[in-house]
KEPA-943001 format. One record per atom (N, C-alpha, C, CB): residue number from 1; residue in one letter; atom name; x, z, y. Coordinates in nm, 2 decimals, decimal comma. Glycine has a CB too. Layout:
REM residues N
> NUM:A:CA:X:Z:Y .
...
***
This chain:
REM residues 73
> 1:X:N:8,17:6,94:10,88 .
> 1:X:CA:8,10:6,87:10,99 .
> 1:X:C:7,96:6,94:11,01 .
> 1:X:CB:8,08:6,72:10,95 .
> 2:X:N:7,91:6,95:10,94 .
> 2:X:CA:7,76:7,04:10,93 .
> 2:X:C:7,75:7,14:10,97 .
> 2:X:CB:7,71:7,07:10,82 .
> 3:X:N:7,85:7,21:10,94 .
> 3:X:CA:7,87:7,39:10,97 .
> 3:X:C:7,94:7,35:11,17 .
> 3:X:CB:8,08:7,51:10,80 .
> 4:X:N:8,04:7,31:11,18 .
> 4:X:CA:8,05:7,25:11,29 .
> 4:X:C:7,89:7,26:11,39 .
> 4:X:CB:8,09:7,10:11,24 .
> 5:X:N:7,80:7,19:11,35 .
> 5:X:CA:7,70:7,13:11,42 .
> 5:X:C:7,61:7,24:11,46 .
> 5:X:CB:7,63:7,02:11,33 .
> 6:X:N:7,62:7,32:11,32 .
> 6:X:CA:7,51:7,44:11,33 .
> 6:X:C:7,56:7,58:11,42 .
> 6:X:CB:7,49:7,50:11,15 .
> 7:X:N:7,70:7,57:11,47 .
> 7:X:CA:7,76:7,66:11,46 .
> 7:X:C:7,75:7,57:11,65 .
> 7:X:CB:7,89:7,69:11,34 .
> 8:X:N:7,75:7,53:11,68 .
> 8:X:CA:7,72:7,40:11,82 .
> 8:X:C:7,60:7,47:11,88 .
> 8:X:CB:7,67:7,21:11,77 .
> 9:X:N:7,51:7,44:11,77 .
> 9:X:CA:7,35:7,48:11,82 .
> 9:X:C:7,33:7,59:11,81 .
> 9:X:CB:7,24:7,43:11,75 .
> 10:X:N:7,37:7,67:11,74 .
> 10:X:CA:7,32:7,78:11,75 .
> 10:X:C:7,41:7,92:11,91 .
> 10:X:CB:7,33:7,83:11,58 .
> 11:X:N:7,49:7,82:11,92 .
> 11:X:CA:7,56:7,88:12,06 .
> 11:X:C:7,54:7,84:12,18 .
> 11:X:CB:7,68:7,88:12,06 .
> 12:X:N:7,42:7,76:12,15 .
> 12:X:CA:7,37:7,68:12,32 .
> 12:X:C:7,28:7,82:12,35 .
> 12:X:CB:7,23:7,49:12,32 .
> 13:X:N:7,27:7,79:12,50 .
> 13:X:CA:7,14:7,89:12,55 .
> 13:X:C:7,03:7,82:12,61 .
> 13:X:CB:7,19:7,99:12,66 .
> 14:X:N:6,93:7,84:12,58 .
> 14:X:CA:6,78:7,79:12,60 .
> 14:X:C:6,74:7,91:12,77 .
> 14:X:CB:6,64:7,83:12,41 .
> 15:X:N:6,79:7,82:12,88 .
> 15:X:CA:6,75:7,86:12,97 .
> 15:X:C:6,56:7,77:13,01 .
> 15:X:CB:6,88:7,85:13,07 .
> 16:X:N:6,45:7,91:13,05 .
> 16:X:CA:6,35:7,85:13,08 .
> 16:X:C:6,27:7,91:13,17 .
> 16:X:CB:6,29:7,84:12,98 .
> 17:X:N:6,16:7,90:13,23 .
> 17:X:CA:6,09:8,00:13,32 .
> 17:X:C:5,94:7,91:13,32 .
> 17:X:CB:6,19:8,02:13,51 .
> 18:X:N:5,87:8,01:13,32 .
> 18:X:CA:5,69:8,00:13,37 .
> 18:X:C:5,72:7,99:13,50 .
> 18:X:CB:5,57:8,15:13,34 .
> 19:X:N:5,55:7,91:13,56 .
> 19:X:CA:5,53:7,88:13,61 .
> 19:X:C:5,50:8,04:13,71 .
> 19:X:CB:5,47:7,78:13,57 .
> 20:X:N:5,43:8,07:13,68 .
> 20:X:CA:5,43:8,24:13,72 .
> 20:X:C:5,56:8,29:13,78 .
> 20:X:CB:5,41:8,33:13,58 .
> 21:X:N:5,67:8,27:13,72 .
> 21:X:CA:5,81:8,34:13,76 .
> 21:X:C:5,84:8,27:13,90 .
> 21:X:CB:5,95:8,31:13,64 .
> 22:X:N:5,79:8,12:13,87 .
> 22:X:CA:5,89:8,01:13,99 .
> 22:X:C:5,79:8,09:14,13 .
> 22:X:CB:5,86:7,76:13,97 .
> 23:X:N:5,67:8,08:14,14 .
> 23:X:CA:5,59:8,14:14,29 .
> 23:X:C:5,65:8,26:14,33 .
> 23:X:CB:5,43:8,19:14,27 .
> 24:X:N:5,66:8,36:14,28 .
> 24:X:CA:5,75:8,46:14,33 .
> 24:X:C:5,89:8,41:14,40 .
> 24:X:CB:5,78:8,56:14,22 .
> 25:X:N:5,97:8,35:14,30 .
> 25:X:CA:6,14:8,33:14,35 .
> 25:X:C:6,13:8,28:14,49 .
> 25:X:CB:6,25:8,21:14,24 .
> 26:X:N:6,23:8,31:14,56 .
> 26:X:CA:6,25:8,31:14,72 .
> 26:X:C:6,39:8,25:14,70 .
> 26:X:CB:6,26:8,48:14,81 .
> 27:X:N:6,45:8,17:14,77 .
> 27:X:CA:6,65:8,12:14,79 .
> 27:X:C:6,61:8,15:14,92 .
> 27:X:CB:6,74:7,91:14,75 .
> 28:X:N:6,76:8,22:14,94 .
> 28:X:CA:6,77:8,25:15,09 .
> 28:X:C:6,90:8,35:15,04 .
> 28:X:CB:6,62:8,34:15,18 .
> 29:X:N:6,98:8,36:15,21 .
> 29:X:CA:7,09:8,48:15,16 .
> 29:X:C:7,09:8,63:15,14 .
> 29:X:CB:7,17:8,49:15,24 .
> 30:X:N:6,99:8,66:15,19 .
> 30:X:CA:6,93:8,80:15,15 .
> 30:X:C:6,85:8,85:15,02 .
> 30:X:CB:6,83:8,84:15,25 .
> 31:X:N:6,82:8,73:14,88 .
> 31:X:CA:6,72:8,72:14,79 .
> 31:X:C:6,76:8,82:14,65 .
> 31:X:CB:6,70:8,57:14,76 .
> 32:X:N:6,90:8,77:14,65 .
> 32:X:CA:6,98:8,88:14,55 .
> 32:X:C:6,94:9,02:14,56 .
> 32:X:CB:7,14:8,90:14,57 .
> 33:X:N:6,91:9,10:14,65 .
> 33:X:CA:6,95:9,21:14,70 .
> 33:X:C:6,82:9,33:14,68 .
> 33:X:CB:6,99:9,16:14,85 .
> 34:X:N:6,78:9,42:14,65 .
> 34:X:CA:6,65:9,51:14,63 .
> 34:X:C:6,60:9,55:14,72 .
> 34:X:CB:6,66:9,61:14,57 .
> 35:X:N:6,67:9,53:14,81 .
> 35:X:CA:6,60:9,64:14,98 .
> 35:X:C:6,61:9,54:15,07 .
> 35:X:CB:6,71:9,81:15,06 .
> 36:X:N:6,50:9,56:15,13 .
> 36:X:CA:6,45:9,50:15,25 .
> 36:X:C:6,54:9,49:15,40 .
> 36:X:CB:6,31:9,56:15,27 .
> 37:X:N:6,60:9,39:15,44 .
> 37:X:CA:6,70:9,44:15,52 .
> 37:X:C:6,69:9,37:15,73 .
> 37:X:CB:6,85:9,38:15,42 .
> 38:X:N:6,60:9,26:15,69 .
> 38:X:CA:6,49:9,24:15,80 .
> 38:X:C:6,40:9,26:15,83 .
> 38:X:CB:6,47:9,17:15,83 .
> 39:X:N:6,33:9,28:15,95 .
> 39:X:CA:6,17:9,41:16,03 .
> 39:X:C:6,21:9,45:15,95 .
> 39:X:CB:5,98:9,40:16,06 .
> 40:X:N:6,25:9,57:15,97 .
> 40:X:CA:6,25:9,74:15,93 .
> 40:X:C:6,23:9,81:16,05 .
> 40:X:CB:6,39:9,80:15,85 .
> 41:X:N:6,13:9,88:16,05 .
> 41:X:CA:6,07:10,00:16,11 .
> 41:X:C:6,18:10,08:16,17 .
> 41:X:CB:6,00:10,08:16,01 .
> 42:X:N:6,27:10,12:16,03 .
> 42:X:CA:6,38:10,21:16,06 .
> 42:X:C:6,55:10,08:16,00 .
> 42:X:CB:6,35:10,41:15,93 .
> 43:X:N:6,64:10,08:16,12 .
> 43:X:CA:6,76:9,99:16,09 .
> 43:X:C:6,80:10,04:15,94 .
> 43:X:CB:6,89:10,01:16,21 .
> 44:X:N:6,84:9,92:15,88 .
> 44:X:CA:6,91:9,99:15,72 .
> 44:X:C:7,05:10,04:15,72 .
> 44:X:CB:6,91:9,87:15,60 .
> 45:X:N:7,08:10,00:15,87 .
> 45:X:CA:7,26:10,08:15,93 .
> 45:X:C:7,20:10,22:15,90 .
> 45:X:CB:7,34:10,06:16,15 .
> 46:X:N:7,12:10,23:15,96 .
> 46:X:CA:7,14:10,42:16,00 .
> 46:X:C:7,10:10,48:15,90 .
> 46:X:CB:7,04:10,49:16,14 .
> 47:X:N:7,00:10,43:15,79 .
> 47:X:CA:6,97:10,50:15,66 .
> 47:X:C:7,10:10,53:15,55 .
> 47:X:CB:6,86:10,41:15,58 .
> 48:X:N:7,20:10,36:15,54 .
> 48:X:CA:7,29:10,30:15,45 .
> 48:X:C:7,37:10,45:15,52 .
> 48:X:CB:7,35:10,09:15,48 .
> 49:X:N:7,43:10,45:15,63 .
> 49:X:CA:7,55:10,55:15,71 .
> 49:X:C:7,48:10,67:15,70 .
> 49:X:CB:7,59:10,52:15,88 .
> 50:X:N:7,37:10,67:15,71 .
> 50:X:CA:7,34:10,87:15,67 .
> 50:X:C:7,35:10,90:15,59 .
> 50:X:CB:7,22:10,95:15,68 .
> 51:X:N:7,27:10,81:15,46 .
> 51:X:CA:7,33:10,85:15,30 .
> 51:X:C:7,44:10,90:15,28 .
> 51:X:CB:7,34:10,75:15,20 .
> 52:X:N:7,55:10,83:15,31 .
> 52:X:CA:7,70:10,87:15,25 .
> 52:X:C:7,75:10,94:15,34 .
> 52:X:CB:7,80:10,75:15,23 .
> 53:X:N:7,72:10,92:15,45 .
> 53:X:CA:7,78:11,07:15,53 .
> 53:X:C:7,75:11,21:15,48 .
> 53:X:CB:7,73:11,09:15,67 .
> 54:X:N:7,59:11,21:15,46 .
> 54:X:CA:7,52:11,31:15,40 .
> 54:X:C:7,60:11,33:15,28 .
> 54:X:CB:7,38:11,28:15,36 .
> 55:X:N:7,64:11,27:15,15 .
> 55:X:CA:7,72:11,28:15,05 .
> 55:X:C:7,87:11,37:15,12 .
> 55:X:CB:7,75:11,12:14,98 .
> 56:X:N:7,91:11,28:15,20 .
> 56:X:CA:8,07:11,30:15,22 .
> 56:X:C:8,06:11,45:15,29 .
> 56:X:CB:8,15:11,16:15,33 .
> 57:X:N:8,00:11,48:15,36 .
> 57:X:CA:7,95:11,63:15,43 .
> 57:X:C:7,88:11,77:15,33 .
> 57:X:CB:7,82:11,59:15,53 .
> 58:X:N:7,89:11,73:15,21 .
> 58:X:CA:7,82:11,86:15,15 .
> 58:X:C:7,92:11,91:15,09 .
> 58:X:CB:7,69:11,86:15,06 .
> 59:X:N:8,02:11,84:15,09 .
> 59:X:CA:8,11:11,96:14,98 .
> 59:X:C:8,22:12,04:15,05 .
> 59:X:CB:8,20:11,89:14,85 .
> 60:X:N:8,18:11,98:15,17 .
> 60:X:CA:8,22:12,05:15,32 .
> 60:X:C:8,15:12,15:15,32 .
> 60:X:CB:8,20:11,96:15,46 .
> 61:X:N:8,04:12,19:15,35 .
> 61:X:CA:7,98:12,26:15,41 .
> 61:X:C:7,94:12,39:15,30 .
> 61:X:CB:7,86:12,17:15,47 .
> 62:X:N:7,92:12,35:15,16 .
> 62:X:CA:7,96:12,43:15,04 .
> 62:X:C:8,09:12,48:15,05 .
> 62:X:CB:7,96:12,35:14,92 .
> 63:X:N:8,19:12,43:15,07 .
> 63:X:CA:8,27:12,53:15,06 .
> 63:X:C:8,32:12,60:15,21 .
> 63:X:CB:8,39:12,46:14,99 .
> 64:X:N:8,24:12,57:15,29 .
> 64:X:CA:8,26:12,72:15,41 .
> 64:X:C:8,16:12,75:15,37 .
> 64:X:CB:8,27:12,72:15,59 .
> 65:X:N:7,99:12,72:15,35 .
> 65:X:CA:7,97:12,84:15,25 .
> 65:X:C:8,03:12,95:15,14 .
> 65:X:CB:7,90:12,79:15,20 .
> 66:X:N:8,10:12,90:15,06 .
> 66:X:CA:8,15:13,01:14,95 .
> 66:X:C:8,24:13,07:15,03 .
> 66:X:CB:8,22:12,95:14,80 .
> 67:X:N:8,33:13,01:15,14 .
> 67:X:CA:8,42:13,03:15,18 .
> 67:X:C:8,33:13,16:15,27 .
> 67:X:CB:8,51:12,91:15,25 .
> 68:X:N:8,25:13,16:15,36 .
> 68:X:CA:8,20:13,27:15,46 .
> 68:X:C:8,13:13,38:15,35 .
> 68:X:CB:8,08:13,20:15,59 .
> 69:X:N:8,13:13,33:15,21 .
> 69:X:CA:8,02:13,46:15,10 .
> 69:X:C:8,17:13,52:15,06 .
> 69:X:CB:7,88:13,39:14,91 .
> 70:X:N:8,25:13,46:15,06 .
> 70:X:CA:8,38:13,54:15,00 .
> 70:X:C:8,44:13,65:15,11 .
> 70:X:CB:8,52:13,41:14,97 .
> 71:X:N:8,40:13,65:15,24 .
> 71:X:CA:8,46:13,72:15,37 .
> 71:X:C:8,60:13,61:15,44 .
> 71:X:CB:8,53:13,91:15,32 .
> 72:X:N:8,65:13,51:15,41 .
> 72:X:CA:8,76:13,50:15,43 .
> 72:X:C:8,71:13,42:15,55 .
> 72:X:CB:8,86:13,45:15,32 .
> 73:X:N:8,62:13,36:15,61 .
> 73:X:CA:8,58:13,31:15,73 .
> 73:X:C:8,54:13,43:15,82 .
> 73:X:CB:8,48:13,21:15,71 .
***
């Protein structure tokens, strides 16, 4: 029964927060998230879609590079 009890308590979790932490926190559907995704200067479409295009385009463009240093272009 004892070992029971200890074995109870010691598997709870002590959720807490300062007062400090609560002024910052925001609820809203955008709050999860790291990057700023309303007023932006620049749309976060056209940064989010250049990144990975940029990715998806260089190993393209590397290999008609090697391809035009080899002569076969």
């Amino acid at each position: 029964m004892l070992r029971q009890q200890l074995v109870r308590f010691s598997t709870r979790r002590a959720f807490s927060s300062t007062l400090r932490s609560q002024v910052h926190f925001k609820e809203g559907v955008y709050s999860n998230i790291p990057v700023k995704i309303h007023n932006r200067k620049i749309p976060f479409a056209l940064i989010h879609f250049g990144f990975f295009s940029l990715g998806f385009l260089v190993p393209f463009f590397a290999s008609y590079v090697q391809l035009k240093k080899s002569g076969i272009l």
